[in-house]
C-alpha positions as CSV (number, residue, x, y, z in Angstrom):
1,X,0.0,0.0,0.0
2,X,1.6,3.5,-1.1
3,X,0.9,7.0,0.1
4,X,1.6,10.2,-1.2
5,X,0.3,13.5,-1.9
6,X,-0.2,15.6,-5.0
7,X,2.4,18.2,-4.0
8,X,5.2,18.9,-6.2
9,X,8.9,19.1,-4.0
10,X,12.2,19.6,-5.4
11,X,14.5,16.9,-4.7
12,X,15.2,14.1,-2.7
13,X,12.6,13.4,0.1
14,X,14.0,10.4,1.3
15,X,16.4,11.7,3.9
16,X,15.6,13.4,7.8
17,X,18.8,15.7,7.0
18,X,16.3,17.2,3.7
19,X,13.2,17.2,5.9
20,X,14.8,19.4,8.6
21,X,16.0,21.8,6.0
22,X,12.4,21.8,4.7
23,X,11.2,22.4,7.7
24,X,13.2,25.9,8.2
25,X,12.1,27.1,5.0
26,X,8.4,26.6,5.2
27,X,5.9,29.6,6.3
28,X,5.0,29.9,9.9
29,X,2.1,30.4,11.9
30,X,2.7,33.8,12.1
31,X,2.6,33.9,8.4
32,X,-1.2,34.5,7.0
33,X,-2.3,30.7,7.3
34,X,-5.9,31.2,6.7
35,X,-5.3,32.4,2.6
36,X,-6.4,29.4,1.0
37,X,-9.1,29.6,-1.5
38,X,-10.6,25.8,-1.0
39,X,-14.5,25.4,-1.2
40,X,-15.8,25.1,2.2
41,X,-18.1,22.5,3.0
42,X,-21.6,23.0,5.4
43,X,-21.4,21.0,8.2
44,X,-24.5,17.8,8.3
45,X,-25.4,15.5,10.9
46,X,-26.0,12.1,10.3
47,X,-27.1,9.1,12.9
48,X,-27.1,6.1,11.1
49,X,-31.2,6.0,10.6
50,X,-30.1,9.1,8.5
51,X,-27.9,7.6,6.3
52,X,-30.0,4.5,5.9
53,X,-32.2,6.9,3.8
54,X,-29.3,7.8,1.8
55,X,-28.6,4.0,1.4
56,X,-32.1,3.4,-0.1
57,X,-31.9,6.1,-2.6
58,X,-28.7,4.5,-4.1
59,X,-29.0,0.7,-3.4
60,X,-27.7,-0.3,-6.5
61,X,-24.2,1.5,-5.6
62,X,-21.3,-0.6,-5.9
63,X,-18.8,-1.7,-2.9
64,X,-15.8,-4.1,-2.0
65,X,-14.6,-5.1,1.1
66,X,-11.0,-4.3,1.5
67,X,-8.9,-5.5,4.3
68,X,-5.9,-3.4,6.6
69,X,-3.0,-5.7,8.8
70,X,-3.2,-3.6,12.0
71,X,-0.4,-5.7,13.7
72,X,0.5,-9.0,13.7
73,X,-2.6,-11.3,14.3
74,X,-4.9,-8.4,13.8
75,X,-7.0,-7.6,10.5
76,X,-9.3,-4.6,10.0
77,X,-12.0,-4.3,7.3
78,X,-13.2,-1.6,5.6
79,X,-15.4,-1.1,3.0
80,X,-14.8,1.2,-0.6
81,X,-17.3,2.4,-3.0
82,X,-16.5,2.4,-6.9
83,X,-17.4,3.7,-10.0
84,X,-16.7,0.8,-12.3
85,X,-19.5,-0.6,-13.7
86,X,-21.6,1.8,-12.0
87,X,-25.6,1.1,-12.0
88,X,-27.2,4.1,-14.2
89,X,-29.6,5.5,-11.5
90,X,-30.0,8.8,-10.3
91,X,-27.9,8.5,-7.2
92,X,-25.8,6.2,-8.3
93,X,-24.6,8.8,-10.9
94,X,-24.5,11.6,-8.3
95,X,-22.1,9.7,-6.3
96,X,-20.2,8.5,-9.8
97,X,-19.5,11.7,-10.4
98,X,-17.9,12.6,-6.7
99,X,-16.2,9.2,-7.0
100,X,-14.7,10.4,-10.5
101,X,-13.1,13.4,-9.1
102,X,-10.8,11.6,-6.5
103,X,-7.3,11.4,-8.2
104,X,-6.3,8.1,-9.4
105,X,-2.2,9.5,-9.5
106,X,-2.3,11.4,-6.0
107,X,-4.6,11.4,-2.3
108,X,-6.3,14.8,-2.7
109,X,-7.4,17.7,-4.3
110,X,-6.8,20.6,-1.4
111,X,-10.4,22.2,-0.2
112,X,-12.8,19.4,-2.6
113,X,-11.7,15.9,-1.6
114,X,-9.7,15.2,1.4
115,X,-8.2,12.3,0.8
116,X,-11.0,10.4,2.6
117,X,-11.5,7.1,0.6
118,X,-7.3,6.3,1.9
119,X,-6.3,4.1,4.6
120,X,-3.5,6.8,5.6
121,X,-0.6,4.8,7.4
122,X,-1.1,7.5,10.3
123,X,-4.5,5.7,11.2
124,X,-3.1,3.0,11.2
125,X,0.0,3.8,13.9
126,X,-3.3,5.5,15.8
127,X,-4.9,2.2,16.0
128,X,-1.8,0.0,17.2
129,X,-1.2,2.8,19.8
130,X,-5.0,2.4,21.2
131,X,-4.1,-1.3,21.2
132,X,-0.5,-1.2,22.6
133,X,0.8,-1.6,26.4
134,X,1.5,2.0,26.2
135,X,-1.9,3.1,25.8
136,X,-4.2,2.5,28.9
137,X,-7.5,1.2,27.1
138,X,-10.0,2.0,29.9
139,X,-9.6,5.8,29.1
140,X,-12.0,5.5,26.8
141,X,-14.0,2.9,28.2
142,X,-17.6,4.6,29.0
143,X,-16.2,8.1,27.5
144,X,-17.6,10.0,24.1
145,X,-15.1,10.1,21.5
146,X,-14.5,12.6,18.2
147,X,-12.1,11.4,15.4
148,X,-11.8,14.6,13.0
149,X,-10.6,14.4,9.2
150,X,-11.7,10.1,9.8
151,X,-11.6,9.1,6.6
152,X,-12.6,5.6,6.6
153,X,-12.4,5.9,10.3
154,X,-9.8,3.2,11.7
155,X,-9.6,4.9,14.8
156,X,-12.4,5.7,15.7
157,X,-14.1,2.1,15.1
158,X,-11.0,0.6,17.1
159,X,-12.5,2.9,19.7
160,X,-15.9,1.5,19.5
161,X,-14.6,-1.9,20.0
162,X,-12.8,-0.9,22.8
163,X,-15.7,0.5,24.9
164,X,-16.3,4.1,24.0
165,X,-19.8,4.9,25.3
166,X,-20.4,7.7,22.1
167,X,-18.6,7.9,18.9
168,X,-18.4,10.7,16.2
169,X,-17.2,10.7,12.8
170,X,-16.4,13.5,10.8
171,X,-14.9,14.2,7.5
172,X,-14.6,16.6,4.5
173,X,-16.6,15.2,2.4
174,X,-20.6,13.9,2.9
175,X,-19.9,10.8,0.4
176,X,-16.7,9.6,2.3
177,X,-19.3,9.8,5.4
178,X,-21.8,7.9,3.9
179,X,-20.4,5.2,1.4
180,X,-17.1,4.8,3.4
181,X,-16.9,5.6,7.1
182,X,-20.4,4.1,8.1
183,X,-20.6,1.2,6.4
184,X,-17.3,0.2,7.1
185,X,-18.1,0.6,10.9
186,X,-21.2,-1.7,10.3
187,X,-19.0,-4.1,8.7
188,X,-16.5,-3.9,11.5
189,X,-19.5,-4.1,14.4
190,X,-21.1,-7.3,12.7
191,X,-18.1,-8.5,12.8
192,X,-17.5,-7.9,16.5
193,X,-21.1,-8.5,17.7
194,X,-21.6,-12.3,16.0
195,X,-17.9,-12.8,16.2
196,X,-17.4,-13.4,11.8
197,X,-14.5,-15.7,10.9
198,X,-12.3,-13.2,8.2
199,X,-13.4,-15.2,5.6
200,X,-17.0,-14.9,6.4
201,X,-16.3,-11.3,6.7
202,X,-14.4,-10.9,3.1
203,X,-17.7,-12.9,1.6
204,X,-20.3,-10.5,2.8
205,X,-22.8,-8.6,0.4
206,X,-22.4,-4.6,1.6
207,X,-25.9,-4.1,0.3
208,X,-27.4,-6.9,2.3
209,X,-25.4,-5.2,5.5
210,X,-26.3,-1.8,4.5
211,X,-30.7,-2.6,4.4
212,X,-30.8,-5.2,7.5
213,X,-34.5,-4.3,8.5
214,X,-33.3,-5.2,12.0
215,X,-30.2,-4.7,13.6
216,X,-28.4,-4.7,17.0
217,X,-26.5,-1.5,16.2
218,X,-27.2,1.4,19.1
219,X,-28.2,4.6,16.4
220,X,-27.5,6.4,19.9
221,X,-23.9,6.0,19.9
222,X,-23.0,6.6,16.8
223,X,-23.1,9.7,15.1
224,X,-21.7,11.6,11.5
225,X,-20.5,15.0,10.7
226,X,-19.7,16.4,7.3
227,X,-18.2,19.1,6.6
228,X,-14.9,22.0,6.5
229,X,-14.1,22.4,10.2
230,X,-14.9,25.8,10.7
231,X,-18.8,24.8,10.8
232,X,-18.6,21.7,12.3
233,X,-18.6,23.1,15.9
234,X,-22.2,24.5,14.7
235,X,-23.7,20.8,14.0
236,X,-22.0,19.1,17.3
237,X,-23.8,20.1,20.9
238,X,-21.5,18.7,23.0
239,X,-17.8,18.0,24.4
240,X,-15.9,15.1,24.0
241,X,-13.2,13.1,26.3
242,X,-11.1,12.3,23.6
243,X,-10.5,13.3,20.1
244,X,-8.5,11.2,17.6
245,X,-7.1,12.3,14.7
246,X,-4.7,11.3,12.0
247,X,-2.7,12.7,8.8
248,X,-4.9,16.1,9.5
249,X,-1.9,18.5,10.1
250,X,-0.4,18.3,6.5
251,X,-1.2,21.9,5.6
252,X,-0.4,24.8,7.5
253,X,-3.7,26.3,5.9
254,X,-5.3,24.3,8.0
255,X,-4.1,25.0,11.5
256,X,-6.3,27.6,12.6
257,X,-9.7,26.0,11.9
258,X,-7.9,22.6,13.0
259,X,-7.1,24.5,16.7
260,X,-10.2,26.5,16.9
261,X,-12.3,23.0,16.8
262,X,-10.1,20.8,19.0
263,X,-10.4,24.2,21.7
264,X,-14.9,24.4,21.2
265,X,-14.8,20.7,21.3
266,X,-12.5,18.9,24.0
267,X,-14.1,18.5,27.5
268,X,-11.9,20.2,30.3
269,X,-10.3,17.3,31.6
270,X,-10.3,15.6,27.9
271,X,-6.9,14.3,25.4
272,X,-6.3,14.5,22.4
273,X,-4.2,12.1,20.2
274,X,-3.0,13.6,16.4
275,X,-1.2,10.8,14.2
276,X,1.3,12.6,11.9
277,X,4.5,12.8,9.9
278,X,7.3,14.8,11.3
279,X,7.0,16.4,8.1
280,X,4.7,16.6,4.9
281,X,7.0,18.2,1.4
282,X,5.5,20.4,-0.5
283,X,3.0,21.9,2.0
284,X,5.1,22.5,4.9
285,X,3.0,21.0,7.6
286,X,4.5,19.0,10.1
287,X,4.5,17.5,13.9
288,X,7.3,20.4,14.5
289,X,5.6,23.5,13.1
290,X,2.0,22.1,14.7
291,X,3.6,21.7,18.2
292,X,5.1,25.5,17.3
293,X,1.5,26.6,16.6
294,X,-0.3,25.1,19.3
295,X,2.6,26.5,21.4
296,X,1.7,30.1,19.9
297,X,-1.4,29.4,21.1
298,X,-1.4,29.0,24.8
299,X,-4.2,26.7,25.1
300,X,-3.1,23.4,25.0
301,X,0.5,21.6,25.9
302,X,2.0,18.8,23.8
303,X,3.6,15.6,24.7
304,X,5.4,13.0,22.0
305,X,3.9,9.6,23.0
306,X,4.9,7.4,20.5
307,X,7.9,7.5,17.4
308,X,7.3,5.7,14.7
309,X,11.1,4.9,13.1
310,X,11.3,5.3,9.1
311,X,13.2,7.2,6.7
312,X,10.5,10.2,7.2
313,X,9.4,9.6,11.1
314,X,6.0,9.5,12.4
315,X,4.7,10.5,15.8
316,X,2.0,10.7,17.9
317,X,1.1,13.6,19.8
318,X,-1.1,13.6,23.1
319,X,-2.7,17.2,23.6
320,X,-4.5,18.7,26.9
321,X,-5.4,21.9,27.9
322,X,-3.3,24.0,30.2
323,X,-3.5,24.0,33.8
């Protein structure tokens, strides 16, 4: 599986020695960081009996199972839409045509698709940190969780199965919401509540998943937010314990509505836990300049919790607010 953005760099991004010298030229926070022109999406507010709707409009909508390796002994499905072979209905069309615009040669287009339909290797670190010795998993047992920019939502399903009492889901983009993220947290409760061999699992009909006149899923503790981050505060009436969050500080564009969101929505006493790469080329975000922001900032404080060794670094960083 290969990642990469759509950002051109000059030379070689394979050593740290570049990445640090990258990381001195880029802007700063101090620098005009709100100045992109992207298309800002209205926040909406799904609960699952929401997007069942959406489901029967476009039944005839086309999806594989796909499978993640967490860690060793530990699988992950998730579920992708596709164009191919679309069905010629209405909706099916409408969400062909989204579908269509999602670069087959990079991960995004800045501002109109996020990058939502890509396991991001970030989520993944997030999840074997939630699983590891390191993390203690009865934080979040009985607490309300947020994962912002999910994607297909890793995280924030490992969370699930873990024992959060409330889960939220947001991304960019309504379609990633509804044809990705949920169903693939349907697949992956199914899974968990009748205990599914992988192979069972792999054989399933999404469709069939998707219209179950009955199930055991709690439409309470689940809900879905769409939308650019600076109105998704106005859709979300509450605080959460934790928020999870992965590959979301790539852009220094970004930071502002990223910071303004985790400060309206973390409870007082709450974490936070941002996956990232010490450094993204071409847009000059990073886990550097973000812990430089946040510093700026005087809200929060930032610990490293967990290094992920490669030729560009990963980490983990645990925010809270400031005594």
């Amino acid at each position: 599986m290969s990642f990469r953005f759509n950002f051109e760099v000059n030379g070689d991004c394979e050593s740290n020695e570049i990445a640090e010298e990258h990381v001195k030229e880029s802007p700063t926070f101090e620098d005009d960081v709100n100045n992109s022109n992207e298309i800002q999406e209205n926040a909406k507010l799904y609960k699952l009996a929401d997007l069942k709707v959406e489901w029967e409009k476009s039944g005839d909508v086309l999806y594989s199972i796909e499978t993640v390796d967490i860690k060793e002994g530990i699988t992950m499905f998730f579920v992708q839409p596709h164009t191919d072979n679309q069905p010629e209905s209405k909706e099916a069309t409408e969400l062909s045509s989204k579908l269509e615009m999602v670069p087959t040669d990079s991960d995004l287009i800045p501002g109109i698709y996020e990058g939502g339909l890509k396991v991001w290797e970030c989520s993944i670190d997030l999840v074997n940190f939630l699983l590891s010795e390191k993390f203690e998993k009865k934080k979040i047992e009985t607490v309300s969780i947020l994962e912002l920019g999910c994607g297909i939502g890793l995280p924030g399903i490992c969370a699930a199965n873990l024992g959060a009492e409330t889960v939220c889901f947001q991304d960019f983009n309504d379609f990633v919401i509804t044809n990705a993220t949920a169903p693939s947290l349907l697949l992956n409760e199914k899974r968990k509540q009748e205990n599914l061999a992988d192979e069972v699992i792999a054989d399933l009909n999404v469709n069939d998943l998707l219209f179950m006149e009955k199930t055991d899923f709690n439409d309470k503790k689940f809900t879905f937010v769409s939308g650019d981050w600076t109105s998704v505060g106005e859709v979300l009436d509450k605080k959460f314990e934790f928020i999870l969050s992965a590959e979301t500080i790539y852009c220094v564009d970004y930071y502002e509505r990223l910071h303004t969101m985790l400060h309206q929505s973390l409870s007082t006493k709450g974490s936070i836990l941002i996956a990232a790469k010490s450094f993204y080329f071409g847009v000059g975000g990073g886990v550097h300049l973000w812990e430089e922001f946040v510093k700026s900032k005087g809200i929060f404080c930032t610990e490293i919790v967990e290094t992920f060794d490669a030729s560009l670094p990963r980490q983990i960083v645990k925010m809270t607010f400031k005594s």
